[in-house]
Each structure stands twice: as C-alpha cells, then as structure tokens.
N, C-alpha and C positions, 0 to 999 in steps of 0.2 A: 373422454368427452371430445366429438370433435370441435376441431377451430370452426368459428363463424369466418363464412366468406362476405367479405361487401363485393357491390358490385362494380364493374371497370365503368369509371367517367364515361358518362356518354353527354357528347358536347356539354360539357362543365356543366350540365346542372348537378352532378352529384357535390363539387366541389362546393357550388353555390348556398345547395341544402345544407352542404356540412358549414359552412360560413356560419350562414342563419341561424340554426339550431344551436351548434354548438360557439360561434365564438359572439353570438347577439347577448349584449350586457343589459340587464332591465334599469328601466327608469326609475328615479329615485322616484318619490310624493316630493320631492321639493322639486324638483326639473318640471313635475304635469303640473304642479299647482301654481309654478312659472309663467308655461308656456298658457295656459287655460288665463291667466291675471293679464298677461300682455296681450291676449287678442278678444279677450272681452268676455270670456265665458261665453263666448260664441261661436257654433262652427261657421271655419272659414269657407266651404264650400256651399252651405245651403243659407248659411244665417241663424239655425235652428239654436234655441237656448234652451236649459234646464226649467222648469221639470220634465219639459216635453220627449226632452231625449236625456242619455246617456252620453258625454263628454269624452271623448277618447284622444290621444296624443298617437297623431300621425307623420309618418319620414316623407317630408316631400320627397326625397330622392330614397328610395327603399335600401334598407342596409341588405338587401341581395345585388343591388346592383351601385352598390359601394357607398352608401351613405351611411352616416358616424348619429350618434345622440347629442350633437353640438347644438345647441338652442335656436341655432339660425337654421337646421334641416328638421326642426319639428314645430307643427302648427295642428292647432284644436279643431278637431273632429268630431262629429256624430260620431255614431256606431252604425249606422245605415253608409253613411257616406262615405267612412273608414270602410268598410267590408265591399261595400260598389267600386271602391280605386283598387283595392286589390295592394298587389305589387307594381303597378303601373306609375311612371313618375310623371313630376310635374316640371312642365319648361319654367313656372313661376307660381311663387304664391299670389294664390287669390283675390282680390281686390278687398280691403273689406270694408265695412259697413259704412266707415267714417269715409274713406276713400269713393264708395259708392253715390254716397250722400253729395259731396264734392262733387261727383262728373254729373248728377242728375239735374244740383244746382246751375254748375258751370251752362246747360245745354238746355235749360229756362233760361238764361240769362240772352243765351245765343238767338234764341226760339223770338224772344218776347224784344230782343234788337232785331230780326227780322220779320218783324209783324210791326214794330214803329217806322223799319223803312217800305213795305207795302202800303199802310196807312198814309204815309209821307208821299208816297207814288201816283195812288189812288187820289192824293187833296189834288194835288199839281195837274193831274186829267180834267178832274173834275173842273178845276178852274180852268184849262186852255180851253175845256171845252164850251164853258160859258161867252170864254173869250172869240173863239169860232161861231159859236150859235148867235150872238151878236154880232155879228159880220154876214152871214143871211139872214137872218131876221131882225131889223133894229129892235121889235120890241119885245126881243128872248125874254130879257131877263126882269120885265115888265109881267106878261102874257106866260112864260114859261114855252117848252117847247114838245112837241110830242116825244113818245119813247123810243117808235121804231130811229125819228134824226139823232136825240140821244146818244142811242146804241152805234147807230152807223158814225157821228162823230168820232165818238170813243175808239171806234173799230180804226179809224182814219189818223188820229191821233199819233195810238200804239205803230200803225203800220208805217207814215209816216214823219210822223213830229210834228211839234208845231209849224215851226215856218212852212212846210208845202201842205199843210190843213189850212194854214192862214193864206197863204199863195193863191189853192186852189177857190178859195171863199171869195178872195178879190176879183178872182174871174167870174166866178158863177155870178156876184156884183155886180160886175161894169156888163153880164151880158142882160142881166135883171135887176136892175137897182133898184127895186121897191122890194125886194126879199120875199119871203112867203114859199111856196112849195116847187114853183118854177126855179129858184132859184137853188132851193135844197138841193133839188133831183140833178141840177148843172154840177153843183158842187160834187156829188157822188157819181156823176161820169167823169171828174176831173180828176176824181182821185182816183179812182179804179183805172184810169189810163195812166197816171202815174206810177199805182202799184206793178203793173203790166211793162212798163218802162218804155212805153209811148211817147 
C-alpha cells in the first residue's frame, strides 16, 4: 500500500489547518452555558435572542490565528452572525445591550442639555429683541411690532449683539425720535453699515 503524501506548506496555511483541525479542543456545555449566562443569551453582534436563532459560542480572536478557549476570547453568537465573521477577528468585543442602553441614555441627556441651552438662547433674543424694538418704536411692546422688523432685529441681534443693535437704535432715535418706520429703515442701514464694517 502506498504512503500518503501531504502536501508541502504553502505560506503556513497547511500548518494553520493542521492547528485547527487537529489541535482545536471542543467546548465543554459548561464553558457555552457560561459564556451564553454572562452576555445575556444574546448575540453580541446583532442582539438577536432565542427562539429566534440558534446561539453559538464564538472565538473573538480565531483559534487559527492563535486564540485559546479562555472565557475572556469567547462570546455568544447567532449562527448567522458566527458563519458571516468567518475566521476574521475582532479589535474588540462588541458593545452590548446594557452598554448600548448606556451611551443611547448618555446622548439624550447630551441632546436634551443642548436644546435647554438653544431654548435659553432663543428667551435671551427674544427679550433683547423686545428690548431693541422699544428703542424704535416706544409703543412695541404695547401695539406689538410687524414680522419683517421682528426678523430683521433678530437678524441684527445674532450678527451683532446687543450693545451695537442698541447703539445702532439710539441713532436711528436721535435722527427720528417719534419711532415708527422711518426710524426702523435708519436702524437697518445702521446696522448693515456696521456689519459691512463701515
């Protein structure tokens, strides 16, 4: 009978195969029933729970590319999401569920403290702008004031702050001191020279 020939290593995957195959030791039921208890009977990769899938015990770092059955290098798997990684490793385990919860929390928290300081932003316009809109017109805040000075306040505001919205309003004043639309249309050449850096 003749000898079997194997074949000559070609760049070590022969070696790597023979790793695998022959020196890969199976997991006990107490190791998967471990690692499947500490991460929730959930896969770490999709979320997916039982009955939906099939649980499996996967090597972040694949024992072809040198990783042990040490409890810290296996985490619960589909059977979809085990067979999609392949032998492909991981720079880290996955985030999971509780962890996710956590940074979803964290970035409501962040979300909803940057919508109280626009809210905060938006009172503080609103009122310099009241505070400007009486300053051309004494009886703003009596009569109220049309949309388009409104808008252009606002606009004058944002571009330059109160003090030269206020600045610019004492001028358009002392050249119209009865207020009303003469004195608006001064103020928004006051300001638009100012933005201009006139």
């Amino acid at each position: 009978m003749p000898k079997s020939v194997t074949p000559p290593p070609a760049d070590g995957f022969y070696q790597r195969w023979k790793l695998e195959v022959f020196m890969r030791k199976p997991l006990s039921k107490k190791v998967r029933f471990e690692v499947f208890k500490r991460d929730g009977f959930t896969c770490a990769y999709c979320g997916a729970t039982p009955p939906k899938v099939i649980l499996q015990v996967d090597h972040i770092v694949p024992v072809s590319g040198g990783g042990n059955n040490s409890i810290d290098n296996l985490v619960t798997s589909c059977q979809p999401c085990n067979i999609g990684k392949g032998k492909n490793s991981l720079t880290s385990i996955p985030e999971s569920l509780q962890e996710k919860a956590l940074r979803i929390k964290e970035q409501e928290e962040q979300l909803q403290g940057f919508y109280k300081i626009l809210k905060e932003r938006d009172d503080r316009i609103e009122s310099e702008l009241w505070e400007v809109a009486q300053m051309i017109e004494p009886m703003a805040l009596e009569k109220g004031i049309p949309r388009d000075w409104a808008k252009s306040i606002r606009y004058f505001l944002e571009q330059l702050g109160l003090y030269d919205a206020k600045y610019a309003a004492e001028i358009a004043r002392a050249k119209f001191p009865y207020g009303g639309k003469k004195t608006f249309l001064y103020f928004c050449g006051v300001c638009h020279r100012k933005i201009r850096g006139e």
